[in-house]
C-alpha positions as CSV (number, residue, x, y, z in Angstrom):
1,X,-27.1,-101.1,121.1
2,X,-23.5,-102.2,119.5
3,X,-21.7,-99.7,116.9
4,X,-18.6,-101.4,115.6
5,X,-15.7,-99.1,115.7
6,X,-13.1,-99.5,112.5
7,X,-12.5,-95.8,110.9
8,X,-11.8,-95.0,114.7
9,X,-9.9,-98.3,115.0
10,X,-6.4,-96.1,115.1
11,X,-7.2,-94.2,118.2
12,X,-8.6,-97.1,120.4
13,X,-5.0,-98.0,121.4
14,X,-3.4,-94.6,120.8
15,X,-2.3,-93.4,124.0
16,X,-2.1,-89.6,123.1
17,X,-5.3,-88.8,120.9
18,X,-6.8,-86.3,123.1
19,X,-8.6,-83.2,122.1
20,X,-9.2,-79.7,123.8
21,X,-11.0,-77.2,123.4
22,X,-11.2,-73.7,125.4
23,X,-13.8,-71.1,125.4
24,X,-14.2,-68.1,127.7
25,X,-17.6,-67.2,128.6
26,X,-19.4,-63.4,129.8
27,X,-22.3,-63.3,131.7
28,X,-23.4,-64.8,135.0
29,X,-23.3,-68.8,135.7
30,X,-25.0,-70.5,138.6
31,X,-23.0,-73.8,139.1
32,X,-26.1,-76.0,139.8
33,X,-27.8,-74.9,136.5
34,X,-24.4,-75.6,134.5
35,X,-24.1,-79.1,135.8
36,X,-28.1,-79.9,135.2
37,X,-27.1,-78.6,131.6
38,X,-24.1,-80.6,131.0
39,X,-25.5,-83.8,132.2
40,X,-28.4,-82.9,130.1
41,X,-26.0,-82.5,127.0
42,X,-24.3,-85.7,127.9
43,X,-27.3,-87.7,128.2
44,X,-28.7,-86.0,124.6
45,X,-25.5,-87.3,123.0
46,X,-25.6,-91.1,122.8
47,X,-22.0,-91.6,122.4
48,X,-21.0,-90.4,125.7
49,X,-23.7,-93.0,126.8
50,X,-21.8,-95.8,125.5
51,X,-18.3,-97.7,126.8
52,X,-15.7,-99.3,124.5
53,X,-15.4,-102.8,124.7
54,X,-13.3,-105.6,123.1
55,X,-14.7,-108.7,122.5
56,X,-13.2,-111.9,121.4
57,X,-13.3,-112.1,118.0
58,X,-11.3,-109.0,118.1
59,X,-13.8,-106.6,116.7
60,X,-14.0,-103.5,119.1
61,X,-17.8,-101.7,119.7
62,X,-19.4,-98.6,121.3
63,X,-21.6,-100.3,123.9
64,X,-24.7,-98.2,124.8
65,X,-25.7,-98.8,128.2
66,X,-27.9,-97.0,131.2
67,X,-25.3,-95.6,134.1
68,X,-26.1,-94.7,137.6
69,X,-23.2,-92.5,137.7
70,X,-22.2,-91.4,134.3
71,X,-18.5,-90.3,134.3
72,X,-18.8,-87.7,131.2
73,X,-21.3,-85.6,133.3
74,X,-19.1,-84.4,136.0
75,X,-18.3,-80.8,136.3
76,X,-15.2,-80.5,137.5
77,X,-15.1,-76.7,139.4
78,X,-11.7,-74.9,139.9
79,X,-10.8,-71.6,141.0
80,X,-7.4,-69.5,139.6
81,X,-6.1,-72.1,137.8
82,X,-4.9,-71.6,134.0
83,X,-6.0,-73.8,131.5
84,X,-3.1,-75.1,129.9
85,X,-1.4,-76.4,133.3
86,X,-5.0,-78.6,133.6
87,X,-4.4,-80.0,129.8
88,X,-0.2,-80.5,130.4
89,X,-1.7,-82.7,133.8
90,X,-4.6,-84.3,132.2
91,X,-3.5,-85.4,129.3
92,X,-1.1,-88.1,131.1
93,X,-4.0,-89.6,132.8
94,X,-6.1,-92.7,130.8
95,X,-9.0,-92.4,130.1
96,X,-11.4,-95.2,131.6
97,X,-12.4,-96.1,128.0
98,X,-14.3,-99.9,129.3
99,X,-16.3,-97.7,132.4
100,X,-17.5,-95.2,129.4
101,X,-15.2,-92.3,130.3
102,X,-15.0,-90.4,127.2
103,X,-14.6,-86.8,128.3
104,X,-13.7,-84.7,131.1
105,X,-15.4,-80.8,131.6
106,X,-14.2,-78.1,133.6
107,X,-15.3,-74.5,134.6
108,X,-13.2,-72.5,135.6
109,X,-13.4,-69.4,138.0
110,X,-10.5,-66.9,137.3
111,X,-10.2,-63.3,138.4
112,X,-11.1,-61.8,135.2
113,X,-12.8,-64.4,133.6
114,X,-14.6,-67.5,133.5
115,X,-13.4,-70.5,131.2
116,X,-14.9,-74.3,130.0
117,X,-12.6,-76.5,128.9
118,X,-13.1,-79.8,127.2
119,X,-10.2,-82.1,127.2
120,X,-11.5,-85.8,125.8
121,X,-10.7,-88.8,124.0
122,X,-11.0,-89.1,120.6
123,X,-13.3,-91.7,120.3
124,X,-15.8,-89.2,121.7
125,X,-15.5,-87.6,118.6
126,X,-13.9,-85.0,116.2
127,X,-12.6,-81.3,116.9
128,X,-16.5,-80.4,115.3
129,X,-17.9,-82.5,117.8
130,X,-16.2,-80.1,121.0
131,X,-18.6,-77.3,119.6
132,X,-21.9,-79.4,119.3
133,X,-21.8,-80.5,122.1
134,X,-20.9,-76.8,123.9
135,X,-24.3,-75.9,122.3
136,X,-26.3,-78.6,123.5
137,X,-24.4,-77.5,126.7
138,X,-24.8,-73.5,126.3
139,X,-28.8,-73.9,125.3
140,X,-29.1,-75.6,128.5
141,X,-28.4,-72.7,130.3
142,X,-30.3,-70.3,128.2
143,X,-33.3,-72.6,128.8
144,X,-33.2,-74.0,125.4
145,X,-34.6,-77.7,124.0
146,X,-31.5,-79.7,123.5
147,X,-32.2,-82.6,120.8
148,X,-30.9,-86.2,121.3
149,X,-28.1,-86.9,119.2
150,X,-28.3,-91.1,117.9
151,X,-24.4,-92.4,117.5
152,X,-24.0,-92.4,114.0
153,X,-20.9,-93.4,112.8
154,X,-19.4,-92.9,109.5
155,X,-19.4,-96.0,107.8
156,X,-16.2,-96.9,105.4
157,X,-18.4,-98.9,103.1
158,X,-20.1,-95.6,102.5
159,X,-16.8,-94.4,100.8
160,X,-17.2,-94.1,97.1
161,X,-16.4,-96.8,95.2
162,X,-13.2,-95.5,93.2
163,X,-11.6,-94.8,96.2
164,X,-11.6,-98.5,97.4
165,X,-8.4,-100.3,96.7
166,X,-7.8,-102.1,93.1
167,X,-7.8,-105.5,92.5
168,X,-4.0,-106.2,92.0
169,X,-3.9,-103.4,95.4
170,X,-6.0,-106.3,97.4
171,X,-4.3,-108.8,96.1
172,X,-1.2,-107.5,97.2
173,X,-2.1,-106.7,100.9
174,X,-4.0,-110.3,101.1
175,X,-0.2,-111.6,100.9
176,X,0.6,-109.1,103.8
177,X,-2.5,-110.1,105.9
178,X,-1.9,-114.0,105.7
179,X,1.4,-113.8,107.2
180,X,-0.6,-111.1,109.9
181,X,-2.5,-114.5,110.4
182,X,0.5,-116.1,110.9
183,X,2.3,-114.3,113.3
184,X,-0.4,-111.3,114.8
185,X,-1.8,-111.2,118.1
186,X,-4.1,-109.1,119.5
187,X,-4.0,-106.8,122.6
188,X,-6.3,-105.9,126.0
189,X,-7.6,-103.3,127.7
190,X,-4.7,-103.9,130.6
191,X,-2.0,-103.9,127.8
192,X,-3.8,-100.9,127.0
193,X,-3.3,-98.9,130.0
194,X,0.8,-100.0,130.3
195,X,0.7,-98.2,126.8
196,X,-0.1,-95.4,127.9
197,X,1.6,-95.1,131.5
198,X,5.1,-96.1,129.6
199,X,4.0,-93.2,126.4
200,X,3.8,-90.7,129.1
201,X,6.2,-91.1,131.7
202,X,8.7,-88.1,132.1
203,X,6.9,-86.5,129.2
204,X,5.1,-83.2,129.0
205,X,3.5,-81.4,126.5
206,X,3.4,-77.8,125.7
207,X,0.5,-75.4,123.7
208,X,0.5,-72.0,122.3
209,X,-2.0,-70.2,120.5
210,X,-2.3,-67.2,118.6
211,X,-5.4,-65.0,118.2
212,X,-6.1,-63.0,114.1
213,X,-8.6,-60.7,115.3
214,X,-10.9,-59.2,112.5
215,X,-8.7,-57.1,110.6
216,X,-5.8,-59.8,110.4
217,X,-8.0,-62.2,109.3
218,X,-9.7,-59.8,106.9
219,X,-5.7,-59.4,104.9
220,X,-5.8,-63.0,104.9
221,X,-8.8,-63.8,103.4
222,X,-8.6,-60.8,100.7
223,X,-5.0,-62.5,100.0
224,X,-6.3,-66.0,99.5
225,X,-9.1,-64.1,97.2
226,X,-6.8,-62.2,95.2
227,X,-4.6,-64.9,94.5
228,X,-7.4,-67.8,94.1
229,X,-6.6,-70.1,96.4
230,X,-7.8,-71.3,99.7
231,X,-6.8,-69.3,103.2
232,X,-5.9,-72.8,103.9
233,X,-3.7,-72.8,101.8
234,X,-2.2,-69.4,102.9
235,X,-1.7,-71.3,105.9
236,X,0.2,-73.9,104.9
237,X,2.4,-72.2,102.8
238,X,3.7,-70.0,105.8
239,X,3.9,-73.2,107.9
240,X,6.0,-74.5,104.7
241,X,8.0,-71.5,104.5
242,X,8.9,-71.4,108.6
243,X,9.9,-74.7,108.2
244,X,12.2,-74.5,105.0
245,X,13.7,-71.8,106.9
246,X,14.6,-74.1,109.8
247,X,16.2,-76.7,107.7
248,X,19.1,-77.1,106.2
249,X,21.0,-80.1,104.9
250,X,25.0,-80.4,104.1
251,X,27.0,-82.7,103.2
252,X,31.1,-83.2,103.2
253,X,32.5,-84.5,99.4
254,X,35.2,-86.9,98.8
255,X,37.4,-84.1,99.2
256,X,36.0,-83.1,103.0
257,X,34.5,-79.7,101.5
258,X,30.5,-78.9,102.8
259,X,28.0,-78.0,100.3
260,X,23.8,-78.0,100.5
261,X,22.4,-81.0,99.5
262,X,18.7,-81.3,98.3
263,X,15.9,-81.3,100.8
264,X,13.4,-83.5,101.1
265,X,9.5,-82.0,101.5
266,X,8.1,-80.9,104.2
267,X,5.2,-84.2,104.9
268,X,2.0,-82.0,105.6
269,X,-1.1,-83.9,107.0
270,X,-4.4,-81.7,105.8
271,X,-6.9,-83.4,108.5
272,X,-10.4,-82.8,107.0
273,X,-14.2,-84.0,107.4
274,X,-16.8,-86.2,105.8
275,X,-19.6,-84.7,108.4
276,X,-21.8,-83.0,106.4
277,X,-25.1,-82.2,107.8
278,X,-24.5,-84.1,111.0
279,X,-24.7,-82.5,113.9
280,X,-23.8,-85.2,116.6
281,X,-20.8,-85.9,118.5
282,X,-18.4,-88.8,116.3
283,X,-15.0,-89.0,114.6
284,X,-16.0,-88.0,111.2
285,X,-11.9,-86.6,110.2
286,X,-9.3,-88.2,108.2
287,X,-5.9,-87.1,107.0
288,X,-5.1,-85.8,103.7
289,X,-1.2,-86.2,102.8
290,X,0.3,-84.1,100.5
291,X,4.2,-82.9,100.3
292,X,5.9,-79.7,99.4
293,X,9.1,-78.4,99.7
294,X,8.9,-74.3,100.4
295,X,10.9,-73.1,96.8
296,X,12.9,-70.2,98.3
297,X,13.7,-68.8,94.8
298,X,10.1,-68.1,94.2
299,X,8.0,-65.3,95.8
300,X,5.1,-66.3,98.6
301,X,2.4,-66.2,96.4
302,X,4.0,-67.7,93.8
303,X,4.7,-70.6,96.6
304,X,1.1,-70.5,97.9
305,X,-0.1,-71.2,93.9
306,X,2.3,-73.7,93.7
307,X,1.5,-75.6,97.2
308,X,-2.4,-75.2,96.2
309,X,-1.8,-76.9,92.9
310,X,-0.9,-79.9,94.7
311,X,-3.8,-80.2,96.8
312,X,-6.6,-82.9,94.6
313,X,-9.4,-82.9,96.6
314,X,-11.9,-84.1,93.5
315,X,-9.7,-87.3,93.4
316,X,-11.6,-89.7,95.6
317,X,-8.6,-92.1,95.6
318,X,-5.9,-90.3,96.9
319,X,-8.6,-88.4,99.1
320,X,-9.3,-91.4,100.5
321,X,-6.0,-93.2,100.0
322,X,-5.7,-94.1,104.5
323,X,-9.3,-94.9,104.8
324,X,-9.9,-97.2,101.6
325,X,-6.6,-99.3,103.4
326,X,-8.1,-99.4,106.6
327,X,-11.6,-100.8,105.6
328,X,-9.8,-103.6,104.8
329,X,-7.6,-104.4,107.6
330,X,-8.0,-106.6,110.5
331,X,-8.6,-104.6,113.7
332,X,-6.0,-106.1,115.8
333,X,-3.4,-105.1,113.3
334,X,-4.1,-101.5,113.5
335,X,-4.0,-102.0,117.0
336,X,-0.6,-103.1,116.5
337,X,0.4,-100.3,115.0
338,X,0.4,-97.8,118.5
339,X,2.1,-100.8,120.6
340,X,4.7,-101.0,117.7
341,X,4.8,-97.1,117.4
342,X,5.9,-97.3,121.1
343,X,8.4,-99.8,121.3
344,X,6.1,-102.7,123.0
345,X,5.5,-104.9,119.9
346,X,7.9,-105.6,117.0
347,X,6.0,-107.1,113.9
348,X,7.1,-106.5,110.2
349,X,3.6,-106.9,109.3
350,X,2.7,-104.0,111.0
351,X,5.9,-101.7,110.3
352,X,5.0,-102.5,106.5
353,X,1.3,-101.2,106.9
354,X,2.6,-98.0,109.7
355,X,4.8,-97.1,106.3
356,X,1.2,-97.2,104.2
357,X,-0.4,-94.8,106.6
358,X,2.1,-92.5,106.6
359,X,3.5,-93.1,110.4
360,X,7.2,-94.0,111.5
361,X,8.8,-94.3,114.9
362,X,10.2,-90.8,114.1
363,X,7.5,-88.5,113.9
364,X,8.1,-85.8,111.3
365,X,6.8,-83.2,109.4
366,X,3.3,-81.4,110.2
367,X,-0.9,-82.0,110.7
368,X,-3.1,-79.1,110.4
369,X,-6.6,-79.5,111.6
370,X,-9.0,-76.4,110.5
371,X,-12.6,-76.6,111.7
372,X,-13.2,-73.7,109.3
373,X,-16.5,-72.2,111.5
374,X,-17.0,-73.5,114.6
375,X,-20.6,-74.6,115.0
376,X,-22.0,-72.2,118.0
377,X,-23.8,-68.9,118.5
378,X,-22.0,-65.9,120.0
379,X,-24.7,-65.6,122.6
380,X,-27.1,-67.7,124.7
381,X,-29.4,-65.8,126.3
382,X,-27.5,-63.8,129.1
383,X,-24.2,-65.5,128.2
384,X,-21.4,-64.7,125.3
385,X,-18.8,-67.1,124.1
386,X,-15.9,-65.7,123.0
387,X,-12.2,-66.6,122.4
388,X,-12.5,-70.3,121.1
389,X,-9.1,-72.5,120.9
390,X,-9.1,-76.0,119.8
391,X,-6.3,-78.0,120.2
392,X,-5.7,-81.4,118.2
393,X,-3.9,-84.2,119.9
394,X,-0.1,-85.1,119.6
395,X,-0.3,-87.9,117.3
396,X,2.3,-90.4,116.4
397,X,3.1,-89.4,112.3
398,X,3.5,-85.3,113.2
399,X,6.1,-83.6,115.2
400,X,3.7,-79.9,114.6
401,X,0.7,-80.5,115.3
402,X,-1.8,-77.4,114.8
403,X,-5.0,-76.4,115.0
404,X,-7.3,-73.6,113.0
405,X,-10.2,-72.5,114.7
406,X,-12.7,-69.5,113.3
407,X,-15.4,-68.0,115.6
408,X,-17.2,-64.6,115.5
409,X,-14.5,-63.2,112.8
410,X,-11.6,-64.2,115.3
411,X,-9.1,-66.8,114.0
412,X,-6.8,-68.2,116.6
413,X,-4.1,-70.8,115.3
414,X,-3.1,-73.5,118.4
415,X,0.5,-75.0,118.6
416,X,0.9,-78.4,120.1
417,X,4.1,-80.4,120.9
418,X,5.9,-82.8,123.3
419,X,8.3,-80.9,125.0
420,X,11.7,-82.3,124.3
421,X,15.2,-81.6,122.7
422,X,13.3,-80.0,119.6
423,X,11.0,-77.9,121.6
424,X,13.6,-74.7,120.7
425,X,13.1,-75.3,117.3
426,X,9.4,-76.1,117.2
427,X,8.6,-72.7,118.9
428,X,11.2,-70.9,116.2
429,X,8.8,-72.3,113.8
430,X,5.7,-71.2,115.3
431,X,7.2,-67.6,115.6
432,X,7.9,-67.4,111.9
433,X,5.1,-69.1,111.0
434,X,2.8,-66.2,112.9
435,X,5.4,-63.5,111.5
436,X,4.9,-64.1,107.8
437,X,0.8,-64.4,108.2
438,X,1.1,-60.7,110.1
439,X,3.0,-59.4,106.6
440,X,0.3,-60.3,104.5
């Protein structure tokens, strides 16, 4: 079976869309029985049954097909090693997307605890899709029926109709796409792989996470209650906040004297889901933009009212604004996009349509992705889960990437960055970010 890919056209290419996701586990593990269950839970979930293929037309597909040795189910077994070093080394390392390699599990054997530890691609799927398919892998062990999961893709033509593009909207990108005929190409798997060998040389990323147990996350709540809005939105006013704090912007006058000039706002990306009732692995997210400068002469919730007011998530067209473009783009020019993004293709086609999703050479700004509940039980027989971080990947239109993850009333907030000149600065942010949550 053939599933065209073209909402998750953007990460085919995209050299640093890889997801984590870390969970400690209590209670007693028998290797053999956890790699029968993960190779069960790989084989119930189609998607990690399929490989990614190109074919000539340029349309790109999830190939289902039968493997003798299916690289998703390997249990990768390591003793006293911490789980951030394995992320910082995987994380340079392609992923085999044309043999079907889609994900990478680990257990790992520490003194004092026992870990698993997801690191894959995103075309295996969302953050969401990390916990499913823990479930499938914790019922497994507990000696539970694990249901096959069909690939099911979320299909843009399913969007609703208002948030397509307009006419005089079409007829204004049809201009931009003949001279894409003109002048595009399209790229392979090989050009693929020098992508991401030349994104990752001499570069390292680094990840922090906090942990809000009950009580913490209890003040936040009751604050989002009281002042009717969204702990979300609690959220990313403190991000907002940190990162006014960190800014500042002067300017010399004619007569050389320095005074503050005006700041532009902070560009948040609000990464949300269409999944609904599904409960298979698939990349069901997509960004939601909005921009707000922290107003330092108001109070926090006065900022936190004011930030929520400009979130318009009953507006299907600007809810939709990046997918209702990219249903109607070719795939080879959203290909384009990560080669130009990296300094391997120069087009003004694509820089035109990397301005209309919101991506520059320069990343900037901020994407927060909350998974709001994450979709497990505490305990599996025996076994307890406990401590759950998810970690979205380094994309190319954020500098601050971070991820909100709730389980069993425990919040933990990840940070994710490339370490590099700004790496000071980015961890400033993350310590005032956490500071002004703890007030509340």
């Amino acid at each position: 079976m053939k599933e065209r890919i073209d909402k998750e056209r953007l990460h085919l290419f995209a050299p640093r869309d890889i997801l984590v996701t870390h969970v400690e586990v209590e209670g007693i593990i028998f290797i053999e029985k956890l790699k029968e269950a993960v190779k069960n839970a790989v084989a119930r979930n189609e998607i990690l049954n399929s490989r990614v293929v190109i074919e000539k037309d340029g349309n790109a597909y999830y190939e289902t097909q039968k493997f003798d040795d299916n690289p998703n189910d390997m249990v990768r077994v390591l003793h006293n090693v911490y789980w951030k070093d394995i992320v910082s080394e995987q994380e340079s390392i392609a992923f085999d997307l044309d043999h079907g390699e889609l994900l990478r599990f680990y257990y790992l054997m520490n003194e004092d605890k026992q870990e698993f530890l997801i690191i894959a691609h995103a075309l295996a799927g969302d953050g969401a899709s990390h916990g499913f398919f823990l479930n499938d892998v914790m019922r497994g062990l507990a000696d539970m029926p694990v249901k096959a999961k069909p690939l099911i893709r979320f299909q843009l033509s399913s969007l609703p109709k208002e948030s397509r593009l307009s006419f005089m909207e079409k007829m204004k990108l049809s201009s931009t796409l003949r001279n894409w005929n003109k002048e595009g190409t399209d790229f392979t798997e090989e050009e693929y792989y020098q992508l991401h060998a030349q994104a990752w040389r001499n570069k390292k990323t680094w990840i922090q996470y906090e942990t809000f147990h009950k009580d913490a996350l209890y003040r936040i709540a009751l604050y989002a209650k009281n002042q009717q809005v969204t702990v979300n939105s609690v959220l990313l006013t403190a991000f907002a906040r940190a990162s006014r704090e960190l800014r500042t912007a002067v300017v010399v006058d004619a007569k050389g004297r320095q005074q503050e000039a005006g700041l532009k706002p902070d560009q948040i990306a609000m990464v949300l889901s269409l999944r609904g009732e599904y409960d298979g692995m698939g990349d069901y997210e997509y960004t939601y933009p909005i921009e707000y400068l922290y107003d330092d002469t108001l109070d926090f919730a006065q900022n936190v009212k004011k930030l929520h007011s400009r979130i318009h998530l009953d507006n299907s067209k600007e809810k939709y604004r990046q997918l209702g473009l990219l249903g109607e783009l070719p795939g080879e020019l959203v290909d384009s996009v990560q080669f130009q993004l990296n300094g391997r293709y120069v087009n003004p086609v694509t820089e035109t349509i990397m301005k209309r999703l919101g991506m520059g050479e320069a990343p900037k700004g901020m994407a927060v992705t909350n998974l709001v509940k994450v979709p497990l039980a505490s305990r599996y027989g025996s076994l307890r889960l406990y401590n759950y971080v998810f970690v979205p990947p380094v994309t190319a239109n954020a500098r601050r990437i971070i991820g909100v993850t709730t389980f069993q009333g425990v919040m933990n907030l990840s940070f994710h960055a490339m370490d590099d000149e700004f790496t000071p600065n980015s961890r400033l942010f993350y310590q005032k970010s956490i500071a002004y949550l703890r007030e509340l």
